[in-house]
PDB file of N, CA, C and O in Angstrom, chain B, residues numbered from 101:
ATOM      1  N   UNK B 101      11.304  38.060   2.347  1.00  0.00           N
ATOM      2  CA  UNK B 101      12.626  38.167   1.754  1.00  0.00           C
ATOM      3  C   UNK B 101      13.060  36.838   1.141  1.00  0.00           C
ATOM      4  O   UNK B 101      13.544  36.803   0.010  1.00  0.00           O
ATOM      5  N   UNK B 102      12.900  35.815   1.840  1.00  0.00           N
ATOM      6  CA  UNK B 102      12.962  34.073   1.595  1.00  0.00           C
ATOM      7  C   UNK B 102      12.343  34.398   0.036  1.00  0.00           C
ATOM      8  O   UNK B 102      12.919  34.333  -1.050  1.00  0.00           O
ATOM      9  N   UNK B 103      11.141  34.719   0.319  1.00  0.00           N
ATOM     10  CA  UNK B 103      10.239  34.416  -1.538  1.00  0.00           C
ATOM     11  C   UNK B 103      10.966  34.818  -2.394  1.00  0.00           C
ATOM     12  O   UNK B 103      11.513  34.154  -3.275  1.00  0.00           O
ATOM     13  N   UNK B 104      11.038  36.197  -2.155  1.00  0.00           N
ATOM     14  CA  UNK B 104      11.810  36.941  -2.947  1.00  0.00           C
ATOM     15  C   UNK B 104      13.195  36.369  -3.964  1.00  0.00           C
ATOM     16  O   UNK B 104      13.364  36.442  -5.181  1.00  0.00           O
ATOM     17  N   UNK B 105      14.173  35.706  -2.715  1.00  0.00           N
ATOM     18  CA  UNK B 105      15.097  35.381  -2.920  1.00  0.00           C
ATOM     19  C   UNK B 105      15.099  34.152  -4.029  1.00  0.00           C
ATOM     20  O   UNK B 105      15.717  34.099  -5.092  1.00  0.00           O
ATOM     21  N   UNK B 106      14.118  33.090  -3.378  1.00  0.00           N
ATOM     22  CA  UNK B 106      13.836  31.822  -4.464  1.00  0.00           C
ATOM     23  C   UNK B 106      12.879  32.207  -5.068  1.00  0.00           C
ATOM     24  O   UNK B 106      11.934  31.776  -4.407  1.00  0.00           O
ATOM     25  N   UNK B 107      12.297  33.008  -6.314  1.00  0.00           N
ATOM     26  CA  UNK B 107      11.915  33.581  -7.312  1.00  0.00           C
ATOM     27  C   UNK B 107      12.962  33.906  -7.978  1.00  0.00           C
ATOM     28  O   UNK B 107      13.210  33.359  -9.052  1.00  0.00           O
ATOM     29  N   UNK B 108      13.764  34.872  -7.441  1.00  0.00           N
ATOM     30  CA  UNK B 108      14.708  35.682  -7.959  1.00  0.00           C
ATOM     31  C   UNK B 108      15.996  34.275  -8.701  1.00  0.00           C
ATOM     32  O   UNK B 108      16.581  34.236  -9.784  1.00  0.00           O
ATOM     33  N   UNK B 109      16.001  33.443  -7.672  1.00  0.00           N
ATOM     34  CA  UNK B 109      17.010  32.420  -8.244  1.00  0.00           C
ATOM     35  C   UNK B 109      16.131  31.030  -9.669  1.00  0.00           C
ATOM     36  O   UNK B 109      16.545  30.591 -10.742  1.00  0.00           O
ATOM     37  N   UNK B 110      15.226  30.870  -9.108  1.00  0.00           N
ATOM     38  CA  UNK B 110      14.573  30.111 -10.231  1.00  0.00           C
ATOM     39  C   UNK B 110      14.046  31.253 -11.565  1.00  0.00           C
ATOM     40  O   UNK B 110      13.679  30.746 -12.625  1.00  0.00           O
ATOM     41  N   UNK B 111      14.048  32.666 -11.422  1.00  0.00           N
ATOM     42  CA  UNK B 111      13.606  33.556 -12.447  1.00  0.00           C
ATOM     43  C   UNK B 111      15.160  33.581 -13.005  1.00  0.00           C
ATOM     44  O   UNK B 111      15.155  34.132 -14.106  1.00  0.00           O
ATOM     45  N   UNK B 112      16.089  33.294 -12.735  1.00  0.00           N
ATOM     46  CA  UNK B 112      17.749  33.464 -13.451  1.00  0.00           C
ATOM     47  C   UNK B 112      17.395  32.265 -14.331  1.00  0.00           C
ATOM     48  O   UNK B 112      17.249  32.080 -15.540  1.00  0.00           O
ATOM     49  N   UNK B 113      17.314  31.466 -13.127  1.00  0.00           N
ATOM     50  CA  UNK B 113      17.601  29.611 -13.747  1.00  0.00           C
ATOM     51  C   UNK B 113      16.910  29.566 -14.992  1.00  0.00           C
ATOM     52  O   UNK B 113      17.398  28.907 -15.910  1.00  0.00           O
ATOM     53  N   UNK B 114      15.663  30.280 -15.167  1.00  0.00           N
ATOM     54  CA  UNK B 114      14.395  30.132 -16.254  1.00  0.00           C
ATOM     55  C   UNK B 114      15.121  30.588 -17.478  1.00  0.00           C
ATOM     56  O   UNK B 114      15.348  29.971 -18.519  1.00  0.00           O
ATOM     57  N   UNK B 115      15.452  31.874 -17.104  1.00  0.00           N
ATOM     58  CA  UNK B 115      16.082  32.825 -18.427  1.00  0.00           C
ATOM     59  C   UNK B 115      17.228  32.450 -18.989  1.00  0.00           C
ATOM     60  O   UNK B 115      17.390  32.526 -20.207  1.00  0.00           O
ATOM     61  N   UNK B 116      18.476  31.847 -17.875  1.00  0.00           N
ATOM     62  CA  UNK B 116      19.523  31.156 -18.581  1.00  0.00           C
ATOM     63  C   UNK B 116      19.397  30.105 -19.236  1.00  0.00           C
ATOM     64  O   UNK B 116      20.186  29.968 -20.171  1.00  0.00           O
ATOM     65  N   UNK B 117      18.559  29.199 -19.031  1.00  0.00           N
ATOM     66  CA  UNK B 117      17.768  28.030 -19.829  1.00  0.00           C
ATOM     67  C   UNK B 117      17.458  28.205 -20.859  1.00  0.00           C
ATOM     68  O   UNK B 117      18.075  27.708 -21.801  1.00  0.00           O
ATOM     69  N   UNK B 118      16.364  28.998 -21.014  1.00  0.00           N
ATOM     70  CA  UNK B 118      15.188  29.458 -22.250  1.00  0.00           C
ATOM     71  C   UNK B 118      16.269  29.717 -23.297  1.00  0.00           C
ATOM     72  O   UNK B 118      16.265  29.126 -24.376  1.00  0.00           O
ATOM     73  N   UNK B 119      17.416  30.829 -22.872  1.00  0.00           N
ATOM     74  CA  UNK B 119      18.067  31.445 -23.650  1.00  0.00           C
ATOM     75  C   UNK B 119      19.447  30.205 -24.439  1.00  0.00           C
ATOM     76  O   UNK B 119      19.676  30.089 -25.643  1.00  0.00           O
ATOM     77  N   UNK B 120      19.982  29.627 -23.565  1.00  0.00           N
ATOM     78  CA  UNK B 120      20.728  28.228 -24.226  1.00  0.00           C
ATOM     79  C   UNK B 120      19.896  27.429 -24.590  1.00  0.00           C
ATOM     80  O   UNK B 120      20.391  26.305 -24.680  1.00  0.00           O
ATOM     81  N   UNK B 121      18.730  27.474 -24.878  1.00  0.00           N
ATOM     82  CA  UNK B 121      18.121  26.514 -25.346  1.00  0.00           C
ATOM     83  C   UNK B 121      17.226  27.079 -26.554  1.00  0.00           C
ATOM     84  O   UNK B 121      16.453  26.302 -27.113  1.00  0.00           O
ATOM     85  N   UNK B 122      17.282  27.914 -26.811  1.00  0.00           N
ATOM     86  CA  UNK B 122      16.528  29.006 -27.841  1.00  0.00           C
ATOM     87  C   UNK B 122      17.551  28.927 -29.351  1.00  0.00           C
ATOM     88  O   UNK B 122      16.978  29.102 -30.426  1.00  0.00           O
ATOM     89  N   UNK B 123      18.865  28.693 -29.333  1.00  0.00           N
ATOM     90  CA  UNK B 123      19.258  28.227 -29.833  1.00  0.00           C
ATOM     91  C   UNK B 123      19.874  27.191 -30.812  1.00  0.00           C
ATOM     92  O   UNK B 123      20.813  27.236 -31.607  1.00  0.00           O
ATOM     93  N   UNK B 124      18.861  26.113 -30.395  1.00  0.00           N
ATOM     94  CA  UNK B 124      19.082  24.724 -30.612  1.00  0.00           C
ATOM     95  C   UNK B 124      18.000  24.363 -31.362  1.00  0.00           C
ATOM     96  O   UNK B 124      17.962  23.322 -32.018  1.00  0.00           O
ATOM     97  N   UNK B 125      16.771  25.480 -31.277  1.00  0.00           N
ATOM     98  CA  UNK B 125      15.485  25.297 -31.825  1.00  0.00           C
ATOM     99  C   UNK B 125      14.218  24.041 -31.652  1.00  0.00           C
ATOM    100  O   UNK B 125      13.294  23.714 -32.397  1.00  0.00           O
ATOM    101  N   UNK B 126      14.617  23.601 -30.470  1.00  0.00           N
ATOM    102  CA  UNK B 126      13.860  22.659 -30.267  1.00  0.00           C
ATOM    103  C   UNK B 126      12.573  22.689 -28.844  1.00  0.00           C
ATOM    104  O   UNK B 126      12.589  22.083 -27.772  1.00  0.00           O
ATOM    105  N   UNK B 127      11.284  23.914 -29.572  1.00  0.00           N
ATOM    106  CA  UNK B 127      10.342  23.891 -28.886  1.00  0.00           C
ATOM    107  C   UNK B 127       9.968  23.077 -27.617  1.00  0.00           C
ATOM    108  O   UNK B 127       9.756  23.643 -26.544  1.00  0.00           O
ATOM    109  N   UNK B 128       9.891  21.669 -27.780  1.00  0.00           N
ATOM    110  CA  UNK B 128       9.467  20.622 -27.156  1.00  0.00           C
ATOM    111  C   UNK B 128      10.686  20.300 -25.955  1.00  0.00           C
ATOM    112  O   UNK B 128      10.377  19.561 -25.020  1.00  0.00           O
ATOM    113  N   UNK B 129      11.705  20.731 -26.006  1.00  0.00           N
ATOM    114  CA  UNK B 129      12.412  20.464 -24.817  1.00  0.00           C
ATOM    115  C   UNK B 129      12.869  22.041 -23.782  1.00  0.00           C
ATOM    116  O   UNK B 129      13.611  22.133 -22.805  1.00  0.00           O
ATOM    117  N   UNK B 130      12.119  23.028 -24.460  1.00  0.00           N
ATOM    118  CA  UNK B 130      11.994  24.261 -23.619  1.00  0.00           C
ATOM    119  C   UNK B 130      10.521  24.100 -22.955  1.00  0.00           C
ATOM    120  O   UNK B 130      10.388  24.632 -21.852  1.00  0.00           O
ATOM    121  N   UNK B 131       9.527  23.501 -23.442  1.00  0.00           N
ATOM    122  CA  UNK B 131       8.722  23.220 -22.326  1.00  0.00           C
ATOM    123  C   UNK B 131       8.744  22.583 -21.142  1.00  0.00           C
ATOM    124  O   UNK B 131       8.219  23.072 -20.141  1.00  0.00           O
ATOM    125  N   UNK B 132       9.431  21.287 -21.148  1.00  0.00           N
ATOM    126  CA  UNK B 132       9.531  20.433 -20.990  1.00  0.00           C
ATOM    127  C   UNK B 132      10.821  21.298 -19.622  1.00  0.00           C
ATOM    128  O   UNK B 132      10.483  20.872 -18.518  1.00  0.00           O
ATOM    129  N   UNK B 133      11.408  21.767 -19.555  1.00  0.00           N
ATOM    130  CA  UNK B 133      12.319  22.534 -18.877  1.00  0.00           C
ATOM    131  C   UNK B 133      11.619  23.376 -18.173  1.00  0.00           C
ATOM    132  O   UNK B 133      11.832  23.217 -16.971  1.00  0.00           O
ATOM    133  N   UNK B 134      10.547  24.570 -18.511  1.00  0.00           N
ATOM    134  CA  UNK B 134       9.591  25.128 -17.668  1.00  0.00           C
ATOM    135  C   UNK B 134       8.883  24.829 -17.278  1.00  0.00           C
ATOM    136  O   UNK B 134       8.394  25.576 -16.432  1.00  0.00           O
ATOM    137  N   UNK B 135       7.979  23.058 -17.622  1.00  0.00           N
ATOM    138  CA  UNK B 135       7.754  22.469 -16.568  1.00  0.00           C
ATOM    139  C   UNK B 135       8.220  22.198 -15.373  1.00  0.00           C
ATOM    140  O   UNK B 135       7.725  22.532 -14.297  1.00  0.00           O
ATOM    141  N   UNK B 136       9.480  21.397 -15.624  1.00  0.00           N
ATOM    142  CA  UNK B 136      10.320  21.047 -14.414  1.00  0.00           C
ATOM    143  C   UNK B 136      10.515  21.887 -13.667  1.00  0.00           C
ATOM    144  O   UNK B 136      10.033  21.783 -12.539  1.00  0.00           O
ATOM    145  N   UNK B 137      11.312  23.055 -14.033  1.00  0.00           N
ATOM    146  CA  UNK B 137      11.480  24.361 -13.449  1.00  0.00           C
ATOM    147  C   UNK B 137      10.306  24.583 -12.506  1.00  0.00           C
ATOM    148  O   UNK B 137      10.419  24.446 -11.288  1.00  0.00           O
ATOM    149  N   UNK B 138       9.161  24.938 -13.122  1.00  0.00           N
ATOM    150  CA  UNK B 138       8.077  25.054 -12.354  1.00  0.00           C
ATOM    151  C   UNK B 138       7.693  24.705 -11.014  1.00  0.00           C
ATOM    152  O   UNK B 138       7.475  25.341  -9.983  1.00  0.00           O
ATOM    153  N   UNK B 139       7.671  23.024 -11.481  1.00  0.00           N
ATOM    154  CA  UNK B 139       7.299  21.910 -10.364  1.00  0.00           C
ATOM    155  C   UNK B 139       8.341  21.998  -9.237  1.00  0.00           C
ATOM    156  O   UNK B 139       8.042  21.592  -8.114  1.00  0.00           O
ATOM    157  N   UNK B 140       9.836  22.636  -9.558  1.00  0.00           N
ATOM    158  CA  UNK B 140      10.712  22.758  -8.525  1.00  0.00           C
ATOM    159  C   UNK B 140      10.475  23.686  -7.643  1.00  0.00           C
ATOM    160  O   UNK B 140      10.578  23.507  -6.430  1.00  0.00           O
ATOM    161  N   UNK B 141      10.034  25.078  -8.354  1.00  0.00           N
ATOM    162  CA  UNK B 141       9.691  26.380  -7.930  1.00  0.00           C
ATOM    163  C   UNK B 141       8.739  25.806  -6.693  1.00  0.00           C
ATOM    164  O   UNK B 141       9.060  25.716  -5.508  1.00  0.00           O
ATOM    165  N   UNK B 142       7.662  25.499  -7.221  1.00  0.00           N
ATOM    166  CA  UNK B 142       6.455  25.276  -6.022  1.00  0.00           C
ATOM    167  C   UNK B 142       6.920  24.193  -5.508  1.00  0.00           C
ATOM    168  O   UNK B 142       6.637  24.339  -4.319  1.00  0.00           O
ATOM    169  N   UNK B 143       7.501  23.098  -5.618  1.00  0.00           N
ATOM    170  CA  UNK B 143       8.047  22.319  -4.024  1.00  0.00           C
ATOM    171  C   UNK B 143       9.038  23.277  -2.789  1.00  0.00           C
ATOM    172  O   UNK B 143       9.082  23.326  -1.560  1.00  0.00           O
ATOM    173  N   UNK B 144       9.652  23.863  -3.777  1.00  0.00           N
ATOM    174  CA  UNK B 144      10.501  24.910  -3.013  1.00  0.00           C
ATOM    175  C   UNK B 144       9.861  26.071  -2.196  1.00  0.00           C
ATOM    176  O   UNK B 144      10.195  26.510  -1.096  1.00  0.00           O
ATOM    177  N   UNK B 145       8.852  26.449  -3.025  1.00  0.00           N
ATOM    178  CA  UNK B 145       8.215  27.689  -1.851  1.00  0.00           C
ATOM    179  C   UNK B 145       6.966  26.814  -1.347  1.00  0.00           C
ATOM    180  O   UNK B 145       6.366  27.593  -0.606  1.00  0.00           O
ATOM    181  N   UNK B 146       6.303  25.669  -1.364  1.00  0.00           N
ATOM    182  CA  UNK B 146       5.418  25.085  -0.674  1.00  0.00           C
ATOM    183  C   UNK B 146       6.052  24.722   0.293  1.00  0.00           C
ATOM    184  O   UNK B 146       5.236  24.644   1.211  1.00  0.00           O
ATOM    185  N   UNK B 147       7.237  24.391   0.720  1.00  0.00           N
ATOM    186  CA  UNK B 147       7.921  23.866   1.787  1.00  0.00           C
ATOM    187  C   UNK B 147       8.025  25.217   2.135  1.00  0.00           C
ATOM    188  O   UNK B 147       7.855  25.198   3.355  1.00  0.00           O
ATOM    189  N   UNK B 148       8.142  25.987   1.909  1.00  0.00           N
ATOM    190  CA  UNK B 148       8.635  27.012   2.755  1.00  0.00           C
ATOM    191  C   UNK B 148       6.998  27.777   3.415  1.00  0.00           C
ATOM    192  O   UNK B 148       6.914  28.597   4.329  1.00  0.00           O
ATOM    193  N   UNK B 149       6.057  27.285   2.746  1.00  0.00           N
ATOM    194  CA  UNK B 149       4.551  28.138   3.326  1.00  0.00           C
ATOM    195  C   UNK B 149       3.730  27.068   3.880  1.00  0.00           C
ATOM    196  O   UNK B 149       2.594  27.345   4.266  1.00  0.00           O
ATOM    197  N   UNK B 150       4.108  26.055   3.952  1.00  0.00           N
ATOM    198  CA  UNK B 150       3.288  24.514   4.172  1.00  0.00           C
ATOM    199  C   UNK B 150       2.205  24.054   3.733  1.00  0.00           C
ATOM    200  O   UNK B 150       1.187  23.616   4.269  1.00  0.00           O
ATOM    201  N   UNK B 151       2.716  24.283   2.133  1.00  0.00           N
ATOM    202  CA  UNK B 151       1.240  23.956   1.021  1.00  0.00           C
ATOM    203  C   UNK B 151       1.592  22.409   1.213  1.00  0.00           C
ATOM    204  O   UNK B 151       2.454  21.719   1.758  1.00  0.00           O
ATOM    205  N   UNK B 152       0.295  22.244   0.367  1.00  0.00           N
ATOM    206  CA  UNK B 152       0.275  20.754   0.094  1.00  0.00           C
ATOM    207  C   UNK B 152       0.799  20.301  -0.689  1.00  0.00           C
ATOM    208  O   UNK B 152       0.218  20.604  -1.732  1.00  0.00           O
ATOM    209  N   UNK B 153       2.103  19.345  -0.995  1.00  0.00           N
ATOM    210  CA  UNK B 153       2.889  19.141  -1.297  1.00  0.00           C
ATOM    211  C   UNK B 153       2.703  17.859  -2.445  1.00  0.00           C
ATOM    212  O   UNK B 153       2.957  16.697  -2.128  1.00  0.00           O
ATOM    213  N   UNK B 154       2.224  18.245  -3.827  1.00  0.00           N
ATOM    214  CA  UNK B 154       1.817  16.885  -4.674  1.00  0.00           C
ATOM    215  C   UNK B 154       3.366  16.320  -5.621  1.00  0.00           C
ATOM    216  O   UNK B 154       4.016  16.813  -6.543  1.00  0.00           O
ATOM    217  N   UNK B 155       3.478  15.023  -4.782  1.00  0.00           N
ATOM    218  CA  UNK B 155       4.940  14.362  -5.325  1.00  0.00           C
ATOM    219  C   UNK B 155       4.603  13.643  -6.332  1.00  0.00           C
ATOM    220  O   UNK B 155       3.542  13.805  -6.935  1.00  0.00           O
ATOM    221  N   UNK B 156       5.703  12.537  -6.701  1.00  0.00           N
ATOM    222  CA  UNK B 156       5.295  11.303  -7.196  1.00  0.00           C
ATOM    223  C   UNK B 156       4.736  10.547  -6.477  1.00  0.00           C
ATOM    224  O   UNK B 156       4.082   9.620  -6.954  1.00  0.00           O
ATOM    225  N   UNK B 157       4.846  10.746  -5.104  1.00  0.00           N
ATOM    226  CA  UNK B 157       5.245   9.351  -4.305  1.00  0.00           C
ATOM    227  C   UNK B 157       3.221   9.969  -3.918  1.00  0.00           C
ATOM    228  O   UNK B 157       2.928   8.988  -3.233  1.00  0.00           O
ATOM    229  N   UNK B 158       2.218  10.623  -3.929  1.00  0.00           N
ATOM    230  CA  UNK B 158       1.511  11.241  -3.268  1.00  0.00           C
ATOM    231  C   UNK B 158       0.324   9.813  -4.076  1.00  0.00           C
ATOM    232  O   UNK B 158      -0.198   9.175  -3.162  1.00  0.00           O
ATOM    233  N   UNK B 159      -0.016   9.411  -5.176  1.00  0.00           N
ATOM    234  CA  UNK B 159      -0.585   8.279  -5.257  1.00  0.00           C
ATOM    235  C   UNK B 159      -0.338   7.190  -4.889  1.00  0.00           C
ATOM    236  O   UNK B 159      -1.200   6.324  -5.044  1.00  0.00           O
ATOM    237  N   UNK B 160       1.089   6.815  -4.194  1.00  0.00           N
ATOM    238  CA  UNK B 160       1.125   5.961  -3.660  1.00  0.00           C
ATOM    239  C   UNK B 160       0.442   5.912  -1.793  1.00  0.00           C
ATOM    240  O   UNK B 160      -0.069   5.000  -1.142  1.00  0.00           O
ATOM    241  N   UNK B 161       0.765   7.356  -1.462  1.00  0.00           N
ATOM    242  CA  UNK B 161      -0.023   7.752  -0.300  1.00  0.00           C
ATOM    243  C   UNK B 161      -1.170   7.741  -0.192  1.00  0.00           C
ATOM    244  O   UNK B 161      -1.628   7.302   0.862  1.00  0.00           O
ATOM    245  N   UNK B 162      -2.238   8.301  -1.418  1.00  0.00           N
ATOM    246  CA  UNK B 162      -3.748   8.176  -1.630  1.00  0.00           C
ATOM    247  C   UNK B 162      -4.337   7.052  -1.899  1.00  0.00           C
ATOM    248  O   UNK B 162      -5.487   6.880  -1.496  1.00  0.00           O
ATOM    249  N   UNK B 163      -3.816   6.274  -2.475  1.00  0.00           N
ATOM    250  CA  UNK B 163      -4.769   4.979  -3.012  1.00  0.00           C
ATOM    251  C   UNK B 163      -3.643   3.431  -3.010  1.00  0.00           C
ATOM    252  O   UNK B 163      -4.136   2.369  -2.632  1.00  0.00           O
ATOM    253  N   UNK B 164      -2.644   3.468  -3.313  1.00  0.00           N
ATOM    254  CA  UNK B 164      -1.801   1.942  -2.843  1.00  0.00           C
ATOM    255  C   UNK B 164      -1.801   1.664  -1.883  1.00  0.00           C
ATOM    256  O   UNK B 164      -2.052   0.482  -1.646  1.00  0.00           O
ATOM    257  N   UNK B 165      -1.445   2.830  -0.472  1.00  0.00           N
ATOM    258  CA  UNK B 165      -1.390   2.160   0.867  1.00  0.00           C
ATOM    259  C   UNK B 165      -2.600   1.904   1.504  1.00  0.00           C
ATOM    260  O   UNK B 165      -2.750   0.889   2.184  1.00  0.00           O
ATOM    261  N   UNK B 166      -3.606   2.853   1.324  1.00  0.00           N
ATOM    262  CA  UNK B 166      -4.891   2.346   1.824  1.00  0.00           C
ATOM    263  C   UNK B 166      -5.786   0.922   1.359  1.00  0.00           C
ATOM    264  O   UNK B 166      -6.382   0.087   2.039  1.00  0.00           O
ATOM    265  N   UNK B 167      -5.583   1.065  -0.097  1.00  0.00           N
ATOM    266  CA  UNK B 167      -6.058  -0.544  -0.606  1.00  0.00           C
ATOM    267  C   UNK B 167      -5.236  -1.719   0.134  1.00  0.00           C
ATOM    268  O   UNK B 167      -5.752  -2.535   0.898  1.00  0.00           O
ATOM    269  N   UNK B 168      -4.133  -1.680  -0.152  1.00  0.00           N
ATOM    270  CA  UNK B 168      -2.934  -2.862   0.684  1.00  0.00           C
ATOM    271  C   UNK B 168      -3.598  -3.054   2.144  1.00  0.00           C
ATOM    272  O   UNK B 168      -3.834  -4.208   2.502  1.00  0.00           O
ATOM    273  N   UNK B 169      -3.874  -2.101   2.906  1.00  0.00           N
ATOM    274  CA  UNK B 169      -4.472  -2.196   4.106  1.00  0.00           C
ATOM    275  C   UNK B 169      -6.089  -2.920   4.413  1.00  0.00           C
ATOM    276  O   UNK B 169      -6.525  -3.609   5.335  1.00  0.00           O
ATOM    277  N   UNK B 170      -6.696  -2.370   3.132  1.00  0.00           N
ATOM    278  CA  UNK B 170      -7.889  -2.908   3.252  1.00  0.00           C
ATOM    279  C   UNK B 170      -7.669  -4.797   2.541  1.00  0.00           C
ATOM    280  O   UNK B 170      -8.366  -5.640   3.106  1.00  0.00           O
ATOM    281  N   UNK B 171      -7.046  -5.124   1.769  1.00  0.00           N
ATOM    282  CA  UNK B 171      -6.807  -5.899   1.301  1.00  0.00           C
ATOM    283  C   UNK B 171      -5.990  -7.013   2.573  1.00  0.00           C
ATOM    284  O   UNK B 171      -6.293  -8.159   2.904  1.00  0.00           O
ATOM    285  N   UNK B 172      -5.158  -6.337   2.936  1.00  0.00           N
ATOM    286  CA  UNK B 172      -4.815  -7.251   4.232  1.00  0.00           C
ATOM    287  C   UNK B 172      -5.727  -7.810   5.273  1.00  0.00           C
ATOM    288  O   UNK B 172      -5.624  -8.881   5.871  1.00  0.00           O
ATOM    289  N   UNK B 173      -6.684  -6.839   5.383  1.00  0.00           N
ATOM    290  CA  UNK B 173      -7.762  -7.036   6.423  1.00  0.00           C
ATOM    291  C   UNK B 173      -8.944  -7.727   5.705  1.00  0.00           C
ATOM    292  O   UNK B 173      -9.919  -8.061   6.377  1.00  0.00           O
ATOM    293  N   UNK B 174      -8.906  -7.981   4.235  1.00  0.00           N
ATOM    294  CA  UNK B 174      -9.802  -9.064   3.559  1.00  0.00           C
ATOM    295  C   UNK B 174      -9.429 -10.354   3.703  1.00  0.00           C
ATOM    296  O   UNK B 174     -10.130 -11.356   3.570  1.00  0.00           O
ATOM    297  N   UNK B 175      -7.816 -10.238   4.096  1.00  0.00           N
ATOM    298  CA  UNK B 175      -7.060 -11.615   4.124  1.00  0.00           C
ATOM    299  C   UNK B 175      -7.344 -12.233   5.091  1.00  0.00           C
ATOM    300  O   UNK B 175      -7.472 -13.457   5.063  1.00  0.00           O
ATOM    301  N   UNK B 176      -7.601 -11.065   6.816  1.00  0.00           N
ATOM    302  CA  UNK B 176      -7.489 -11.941   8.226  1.00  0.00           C
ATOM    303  C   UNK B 176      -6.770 -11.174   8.882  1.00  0.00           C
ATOM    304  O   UNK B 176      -7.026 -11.210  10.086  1.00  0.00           O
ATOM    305  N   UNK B 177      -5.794 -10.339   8.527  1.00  0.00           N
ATOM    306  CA  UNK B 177      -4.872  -9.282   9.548  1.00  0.00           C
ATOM    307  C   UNK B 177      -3.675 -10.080   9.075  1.00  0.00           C
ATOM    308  O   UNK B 177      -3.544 -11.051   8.330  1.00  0.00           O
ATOM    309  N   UNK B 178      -2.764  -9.242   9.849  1.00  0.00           N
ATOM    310  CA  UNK B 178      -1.626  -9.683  10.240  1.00  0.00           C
ATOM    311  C   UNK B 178      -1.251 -10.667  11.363  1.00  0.00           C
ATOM    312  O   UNK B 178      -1.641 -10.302  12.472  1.00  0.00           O
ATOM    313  N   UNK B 179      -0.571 -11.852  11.326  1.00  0.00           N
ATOM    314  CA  UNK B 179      -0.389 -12.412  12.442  1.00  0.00           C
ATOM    315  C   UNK B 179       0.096 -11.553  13.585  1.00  0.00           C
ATOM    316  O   UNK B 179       0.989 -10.746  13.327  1.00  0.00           O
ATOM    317  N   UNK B 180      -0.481 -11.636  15.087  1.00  0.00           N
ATOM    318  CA  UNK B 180       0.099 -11.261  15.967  1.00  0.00           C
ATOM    319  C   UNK B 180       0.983 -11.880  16.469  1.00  0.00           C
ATOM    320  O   UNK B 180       0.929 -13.103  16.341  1.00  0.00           O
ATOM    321  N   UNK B 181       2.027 -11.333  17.162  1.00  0.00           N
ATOM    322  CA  UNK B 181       2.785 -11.504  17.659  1.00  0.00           C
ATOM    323  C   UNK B 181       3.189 -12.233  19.219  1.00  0.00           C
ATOM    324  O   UNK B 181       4.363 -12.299  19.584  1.00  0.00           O
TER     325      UNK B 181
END
């Protein structure tokens, strides 16, 4: 019923969009809107099914924090305490 419900509300959001924006004639910012749209859709029902969740922040999780770590430990560690 949950799915249902957030489909049903991002399938409004889509159509009221498309349609004020169908108007204005500018292709490139109705994509650009069903992208977003999109990417909201699936954070929204991935949280709700416990997909894997790809952010902005998810390259900083894959490859900045692990280098920084290995890079610290090229340095000597961290001083202990």
């Amino acid at each position: 019923m949950r799915t249902a419900l957030w489909v049903a509300v991002y399938g409004i959001g889509l159509y009221a969009g498309i349609r004020a924006m169908l108007g204005k004639g500018n292709g490139r910012d109705i994509v650009w809107y069903v992208l977003i749209l999109g990417w909201c859709a699936y954070l929204s029902l991935g949280k709700l099914y416990g997909w894997p969740l790809l952010t902005a922040v998810s390259p900083l999780n894959a490859f900045f924090l692990p280098a920084g770590k290995w890079i610290v430990q090229l340095m000597g560690g961290l001083p202990s305490e």
